[in-house]
N, C-alpha and C positions, 0 to 999 in steps of 0.2 A: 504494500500500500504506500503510495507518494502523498505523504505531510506539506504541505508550502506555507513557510510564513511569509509575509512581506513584512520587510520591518525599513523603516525610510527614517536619515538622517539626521539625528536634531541639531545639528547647527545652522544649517541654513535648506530649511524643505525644497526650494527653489532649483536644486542642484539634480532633483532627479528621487531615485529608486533603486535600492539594488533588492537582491533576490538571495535569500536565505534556504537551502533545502535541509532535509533529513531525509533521509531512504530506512525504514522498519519493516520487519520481517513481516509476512501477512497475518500475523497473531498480536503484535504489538511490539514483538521485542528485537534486540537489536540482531544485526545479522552477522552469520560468522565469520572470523576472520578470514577461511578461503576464501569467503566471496568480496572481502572489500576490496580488491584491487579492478574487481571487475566494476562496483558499483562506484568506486573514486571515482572510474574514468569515463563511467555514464555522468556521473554528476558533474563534472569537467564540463565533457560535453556539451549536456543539457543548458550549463549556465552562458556559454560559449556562444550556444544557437539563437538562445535571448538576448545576450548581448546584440549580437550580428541584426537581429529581428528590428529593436527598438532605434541601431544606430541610421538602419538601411531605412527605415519611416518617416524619420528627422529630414534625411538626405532627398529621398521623395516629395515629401511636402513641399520640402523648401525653393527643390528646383522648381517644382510648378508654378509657385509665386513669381520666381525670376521668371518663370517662362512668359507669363502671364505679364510682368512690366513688358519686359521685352516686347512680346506682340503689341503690348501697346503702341510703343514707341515706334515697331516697324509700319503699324496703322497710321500714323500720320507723318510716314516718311517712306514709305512705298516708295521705291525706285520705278527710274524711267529713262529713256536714252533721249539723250540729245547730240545731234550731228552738226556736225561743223564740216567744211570741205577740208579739214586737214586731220578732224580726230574725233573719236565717239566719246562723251564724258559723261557718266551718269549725274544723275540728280534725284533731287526730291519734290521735283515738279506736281505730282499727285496730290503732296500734303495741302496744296493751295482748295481744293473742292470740299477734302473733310474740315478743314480748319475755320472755313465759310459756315458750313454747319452746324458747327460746333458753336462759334459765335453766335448764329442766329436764333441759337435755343437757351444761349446765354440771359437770364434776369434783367431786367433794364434797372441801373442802378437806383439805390431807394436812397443810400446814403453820399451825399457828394465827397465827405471827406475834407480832403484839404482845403474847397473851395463851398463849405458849407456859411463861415463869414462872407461869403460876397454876396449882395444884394442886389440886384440888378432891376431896374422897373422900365416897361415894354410901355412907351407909349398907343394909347387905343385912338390911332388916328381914322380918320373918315378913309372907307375905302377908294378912294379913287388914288391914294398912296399905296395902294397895295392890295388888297381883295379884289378889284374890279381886274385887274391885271391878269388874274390867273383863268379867268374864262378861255386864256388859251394855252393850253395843255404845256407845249414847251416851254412856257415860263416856270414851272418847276421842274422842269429836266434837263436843260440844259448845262455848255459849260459855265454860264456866267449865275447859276440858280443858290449861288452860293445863299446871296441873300433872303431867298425865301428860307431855303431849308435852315438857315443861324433862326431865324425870326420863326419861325415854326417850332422848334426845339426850345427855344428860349419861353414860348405860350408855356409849356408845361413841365418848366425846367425848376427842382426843387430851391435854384437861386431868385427865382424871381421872387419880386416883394410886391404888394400893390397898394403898400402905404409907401407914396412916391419919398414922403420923409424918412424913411429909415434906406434908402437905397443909397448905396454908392456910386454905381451908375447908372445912365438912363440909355436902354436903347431905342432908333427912331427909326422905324422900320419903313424905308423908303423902296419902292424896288421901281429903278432906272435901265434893268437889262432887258425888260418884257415887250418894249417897243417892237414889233417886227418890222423889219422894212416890206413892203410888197413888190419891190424890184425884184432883188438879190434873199429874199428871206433872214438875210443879217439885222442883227439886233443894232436900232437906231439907236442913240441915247444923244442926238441933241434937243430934246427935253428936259436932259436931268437938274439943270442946273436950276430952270424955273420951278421945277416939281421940288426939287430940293430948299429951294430959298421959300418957298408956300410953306411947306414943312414947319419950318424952319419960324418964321411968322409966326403962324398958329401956337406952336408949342410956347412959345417966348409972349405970346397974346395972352395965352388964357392959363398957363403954369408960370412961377416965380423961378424955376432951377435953371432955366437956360442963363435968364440973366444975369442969378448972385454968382453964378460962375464960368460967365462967358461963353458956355459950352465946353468948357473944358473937361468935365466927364460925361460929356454924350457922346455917344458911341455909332457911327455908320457904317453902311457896307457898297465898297466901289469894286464890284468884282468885275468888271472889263478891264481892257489894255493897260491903258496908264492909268488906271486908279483916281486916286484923290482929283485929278486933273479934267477927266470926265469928255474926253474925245478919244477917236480910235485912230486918230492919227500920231506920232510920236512929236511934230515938228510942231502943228495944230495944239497940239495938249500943252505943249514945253510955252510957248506964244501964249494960251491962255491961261496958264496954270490953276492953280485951286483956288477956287472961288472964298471969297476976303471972310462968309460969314462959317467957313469950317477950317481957318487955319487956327482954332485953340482948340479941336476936337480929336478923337482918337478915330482914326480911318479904317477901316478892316480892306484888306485892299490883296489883291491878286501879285499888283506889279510888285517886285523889288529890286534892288539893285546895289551890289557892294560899293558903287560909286555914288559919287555926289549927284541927286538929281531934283529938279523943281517937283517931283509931278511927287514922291516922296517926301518933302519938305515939309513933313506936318508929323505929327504923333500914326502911326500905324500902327498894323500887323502883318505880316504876309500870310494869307491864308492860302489853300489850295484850291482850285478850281473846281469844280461839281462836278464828282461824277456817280450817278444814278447808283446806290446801294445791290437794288434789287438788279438791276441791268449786270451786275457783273457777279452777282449767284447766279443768274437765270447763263452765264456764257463759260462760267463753269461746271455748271451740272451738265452743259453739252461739249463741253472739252473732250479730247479724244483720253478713251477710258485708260490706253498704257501711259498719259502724261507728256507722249512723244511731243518734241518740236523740231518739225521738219524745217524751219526757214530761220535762214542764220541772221539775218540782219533785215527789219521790217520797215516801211513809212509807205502810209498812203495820208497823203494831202496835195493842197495845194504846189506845184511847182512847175514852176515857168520855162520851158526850152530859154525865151528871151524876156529876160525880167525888164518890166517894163518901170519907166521913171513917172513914181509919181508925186506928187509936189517934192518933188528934188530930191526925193528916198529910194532905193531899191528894196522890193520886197523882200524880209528875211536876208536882207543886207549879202545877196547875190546864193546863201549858203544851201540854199535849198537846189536853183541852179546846177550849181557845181556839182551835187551828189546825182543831181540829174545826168548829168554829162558825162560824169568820169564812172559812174556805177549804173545804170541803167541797161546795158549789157551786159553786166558782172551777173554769173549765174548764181553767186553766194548772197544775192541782195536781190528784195521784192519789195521793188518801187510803186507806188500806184496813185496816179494822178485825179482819178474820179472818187467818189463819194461812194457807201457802200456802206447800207443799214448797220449789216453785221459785221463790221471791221475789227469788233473785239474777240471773235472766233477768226481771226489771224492772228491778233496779239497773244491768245495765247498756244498760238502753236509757235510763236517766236521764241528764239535765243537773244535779242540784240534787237530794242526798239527806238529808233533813232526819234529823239525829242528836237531839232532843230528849232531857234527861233523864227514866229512868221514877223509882223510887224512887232509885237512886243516879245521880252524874251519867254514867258512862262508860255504854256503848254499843256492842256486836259492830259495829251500824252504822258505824263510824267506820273500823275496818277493811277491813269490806266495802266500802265506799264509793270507799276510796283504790284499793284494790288491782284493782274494778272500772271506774275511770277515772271516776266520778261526783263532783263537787265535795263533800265534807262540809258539811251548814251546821250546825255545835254550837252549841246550846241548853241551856247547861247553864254556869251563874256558876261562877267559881271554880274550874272543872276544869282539874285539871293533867294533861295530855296525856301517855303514853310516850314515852320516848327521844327529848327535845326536840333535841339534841345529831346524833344523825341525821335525825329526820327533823324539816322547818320547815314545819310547822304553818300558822305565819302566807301560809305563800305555796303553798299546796294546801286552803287552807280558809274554811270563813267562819265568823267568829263572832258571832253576834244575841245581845242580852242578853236574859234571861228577859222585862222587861217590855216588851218591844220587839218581841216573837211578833205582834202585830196589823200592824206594820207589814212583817211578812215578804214578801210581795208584792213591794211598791213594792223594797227591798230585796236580791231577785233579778232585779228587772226592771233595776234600777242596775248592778249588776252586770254581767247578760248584755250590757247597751250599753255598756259601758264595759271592763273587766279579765281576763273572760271566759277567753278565748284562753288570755292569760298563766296562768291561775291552772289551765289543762287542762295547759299544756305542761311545766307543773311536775309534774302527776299522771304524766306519761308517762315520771318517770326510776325506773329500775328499782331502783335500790337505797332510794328508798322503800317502795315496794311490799317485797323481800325484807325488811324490818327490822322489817315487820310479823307476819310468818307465821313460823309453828315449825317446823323442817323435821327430819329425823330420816333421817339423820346434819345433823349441824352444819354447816349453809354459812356460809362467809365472810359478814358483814354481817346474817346474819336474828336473828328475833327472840331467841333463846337465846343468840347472838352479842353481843348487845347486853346479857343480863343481865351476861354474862360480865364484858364490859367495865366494866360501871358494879361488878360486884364488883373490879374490879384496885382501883379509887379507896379502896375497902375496906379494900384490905390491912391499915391501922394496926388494923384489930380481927384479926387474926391473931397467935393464941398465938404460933404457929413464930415467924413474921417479929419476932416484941417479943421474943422469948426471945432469937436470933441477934444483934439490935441490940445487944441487952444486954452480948453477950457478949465 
């Protein structure tokens, strides 16, 4: 008969179990000497098998957990080939479809956090500043729709205040991009400056905050060309600069530039250009399912065989041209001159999506590019990039200087042989991508998130906040 005690550790239980036998004869008592060499070495054994039993359990378990991060990790990093005409390098092009997903099932923030002191108050102007505007659809999808979506986000954003006195700032939701032209279908905005200075009246008419502080914490949005300056021409905008009644205000504005410029000569932000949330789920859920991207170097827009002079400019400062000319027969580059609903089912089968400046430097491109897993290559001096602070630039992008488009090529071929990998594995973190896009309601980290933040830095032009110091 087999007796088992378990008898476990008293100094620290935590350590385990070990196993205790007696072996007695089938009467009770103990067994005779001939036979204990045979029962030591069953007992041996026995304890041997249990050992092996519990340690080989441990080792099972365990790996399955690893196995289990593991899959995880390879679920949102699923490999995919990318060709180049001189070398195949894998990537992690896939992770861009689940990580979309993954986001979009994400909570819409309840607590702001850092930016939970900021108080912001939305003025409720009459819609002909703004509701009468969206009866036509592109006015909130567009590249310039920056301004609806900040002022939509901000209606039910947990900073707003609508006791105008406890606010820090005030925003004045104009929208100047919604004009269509009926020629060309481009957005007019020689309106803005009167739609703006009406604004502008009213609030300063029948509210006291414009004027105890000049406007200096009201806050607008210039999301075309040059910004603050409010023409689409560079020479036209510089000529008439920023109208006299927004140069104490803080600009939300598209344009930037590391140089000295009029049309920036005011309080800003650089924000990023609009691009549609859902427009670029909806162009990764039809991405091709292995993540391949067939085409090494991408651009469809605008470009001129013979760029034409217009008030004494050439368009995109000849750059566009040039790529025209010297790579339009190159079979490693897909040029495309016409328009083409779904052009974001090319970006992302791209490796290399060329941002050229057109009249200004910034670019919808730049966005779209990040957010669809395609390398930026920016073409355009001088540009100061959104929310440098979030997202690094230098390590998700390339930057060619304007006179150096000829050797674009040689360039990306550098490139693809060389840093490649690193500069995809950078595109693949999600909170660049969100810090891009406008989201409505306010998520943690996105683009509207980021205005927010860069206004905290603000605060010293806040009446409230200088009035309280004072006090």
């Amino acid at each position: 008969m087999l007796e088992q005690q378990i008898k476990r550790p008293q100094i620290n239980k935590k350590r385990g179990f070990y196993v205790k036998m007696k072996l007695f004869h089938k009467h009770g008592r103990p067994q005779e000497k001939s036979s204990s060499c045979f029962f030591r070495y069953y007992k041996w054994l026995l304890w041997l098998s249990l050992t092996l039993y519990f340690f080989t359990s441990y080792l099972i378990t365990n790996n399955n957990n690893n196995n289990n991060n593991n899959n995880d990790k390879l679920t949102s990093l699923s490999k995919a080939h990318v060709f180049s005409s001189s070398k195949s390098t894998v990537v992690a092009s896939r992770a861009l479809i689940e990580l979309t997903d993954n986001d979009s099932h994400k909570p819409h923030v309840n607590k702001i956090g850092l930016l939970r002191d900021l108080k912001i108050y939305v003025y409720d102007l009459p819609p002909n500043f703004n509701a009468d505007w969206l009866a036509n659809e592109r006015c909130s999808n567009h590249l310039f729709a920056s301004e609806v979506a900040i002022h939509r986000a901000l209606l039910t954003s947990e900073v707003r205040t609508f006791d105008p006195y406890e606010a820090d700032v005030f925003f004045v939701p104009v929208y100047v991009s919604c004009n269509f032209s009926t020629v060309n279908g481009f957005p007019a905005i020689g309106h803005a400056r009167s739609l703006l200075s009406s604004a502008v009246k009213l609030i300063s008419s029948e509210y006291p905050f414009w004027n105890r502080s000049r406007g200096s914490d009201h806050v607008f949005v210039a999301s075309h060309d040059f910004g603050a300056c409010f023409h689409t021409m560079e020479n036209v905008a510089i000529t008439d600069g920023i109208p006299s009644f927004l140069k104490n205000s803080i600009i939300l504005q598209t344009f930037g530039v590391t140089n000295r410029h009029p049309c920036q000569d005011v309080e800003n932000v650089v924000i990023p250009p609009y691009v549609s949330p859902e427009s670029v789920r909806k162009t990764l859920e039809k991405a091709p399912a292995n993540g391949r991207r067939d085409i090494f170097a991408f651009f469809r827009g605008k470009m001129e065989v013979h760029p034409k002079n217009v008030s004494g400019r050439f368009y995109s400062k000849k750059v566009r041209t040039t790529i025209l000319r010297k790579y339009g027969g190159d079979r490693r580059f897909y040029l495309q001159r016409h328009r083409f609903a779904g052009y974001q089912s090319e970006i992302v089968r791209s490796v290399f999506c060329l941002c050229p400046l057109g009249w200004a430097p910034w670019s919808p491109r730049l966005v779209e590019s990040v957010v669809l897993g395609c390398v930026p290559v920016v073409i355009a001096d001088n540009i100061r990039l959104p929310f440098a602070g979030a997202v690094r630039w230098p390590e998700i992008s390339l930057t060619v200087a304007e006179r150096d488009v000829g050797k674009l090529g040689m360039i990306l071929e550098h490139v693809a042989a060389t840093n490649l990998s690193a500069i995809q594995r950078n595109l693949m973190d999600p909170t660049v991508r969100r810090a891009l896009l406008f989201n409505t309601p306010i998520q943690q980290g996105d683009a509207t998130w980021q205005v927010l933040s860069a206004l905290v830095t603000k605060l010293g032009r806040s009446h409230r906040r200088s009035a309280v110091s004072a006090q």
